[in-house]
N, C-alpha and C positions, 0 to 999 in steps of 0.2 A: 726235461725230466722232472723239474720240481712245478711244473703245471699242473702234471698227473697225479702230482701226490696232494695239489689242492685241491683237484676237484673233488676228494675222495671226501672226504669232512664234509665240505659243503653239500653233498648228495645227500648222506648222512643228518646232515643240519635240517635239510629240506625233508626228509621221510621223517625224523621227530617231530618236528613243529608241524606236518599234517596229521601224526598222532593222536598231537597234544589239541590241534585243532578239533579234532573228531570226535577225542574224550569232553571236551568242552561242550560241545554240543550235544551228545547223549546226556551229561548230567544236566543240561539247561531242561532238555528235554522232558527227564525224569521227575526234576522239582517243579516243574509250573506243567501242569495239564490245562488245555484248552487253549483259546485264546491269547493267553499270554506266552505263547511257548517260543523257544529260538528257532525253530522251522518255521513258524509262522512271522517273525520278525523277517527273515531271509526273505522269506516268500514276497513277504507285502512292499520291503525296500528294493527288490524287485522289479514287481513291479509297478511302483512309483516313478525309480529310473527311465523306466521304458516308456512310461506316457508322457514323462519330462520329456525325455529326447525326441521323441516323438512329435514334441509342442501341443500335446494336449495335456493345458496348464488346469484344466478342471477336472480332470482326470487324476493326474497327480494332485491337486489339493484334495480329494475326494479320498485317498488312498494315505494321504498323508493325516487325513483328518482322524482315518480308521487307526494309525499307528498311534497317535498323539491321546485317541480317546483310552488309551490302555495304564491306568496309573504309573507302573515300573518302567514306561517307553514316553514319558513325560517329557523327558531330556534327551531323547535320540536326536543330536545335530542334525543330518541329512531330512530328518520329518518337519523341524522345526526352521532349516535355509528351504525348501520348499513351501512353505505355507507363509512364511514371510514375502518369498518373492512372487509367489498366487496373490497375496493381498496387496504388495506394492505394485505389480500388474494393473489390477481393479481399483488404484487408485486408495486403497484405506491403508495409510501408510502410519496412521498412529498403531493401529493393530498388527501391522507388519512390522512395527521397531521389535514390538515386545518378541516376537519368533527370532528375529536376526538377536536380540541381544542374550535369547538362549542357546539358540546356534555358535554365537560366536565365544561365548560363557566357557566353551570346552569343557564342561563336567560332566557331560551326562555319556549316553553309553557314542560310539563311535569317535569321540572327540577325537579331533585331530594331533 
């Protein structure tokens, strides 16, 4: 009897915080036009994913380069652990420290 009465909140918990999700993203939306916009951030983290999993590692660094060239997406961890492990791949691992220690930095937007 008292399961039933937990799921009830938590169903609730989950329909706000997709809301709150939603509202978040129209006003990402509304403040930055073009390029810098949070559909476009989605889009391109994306797929980055997709050509990582994929193992096409130039692919994601090509996509990860597109996010990273966006001043406000500077600090996107998941752009900047991709470009670091495309470059320690290829071997330039002085160039690959500096992406891992902004990845691993956690300040910028996705930190973990």
């Amino acid at each position: 009897m008292s399961r039933k009465y937990n799921v009830i909140p938590l169903c609730l918990l989950g329909v706000a915080a997709s809301f709150a999700i939603y509202a978040v993203m129209r006003h990402g939306d509304r403040t930055s036009e073009g390029p810098g916009n949070t559909r476009t951030l989605i889009a391109l983290n994306n797929e980055m994913i997709r050509a990582h999993g994929r193992g096409d590692l130039a692919g994601a660094e090509k996509t990860a380069r597109k996010i990273l060239s966006q001043p406000e997406w500077r600090t996107f961890v998941p752009a900047n652990a991709v470009m670091g492990s495309a470059l320690a791949q290829k071997g330039e691992y002085v160039a690959a420290a500096a992406f891992f220690k902004a990845a691993l930095s956690g300040k910028g937007s996705a930190a973990p």
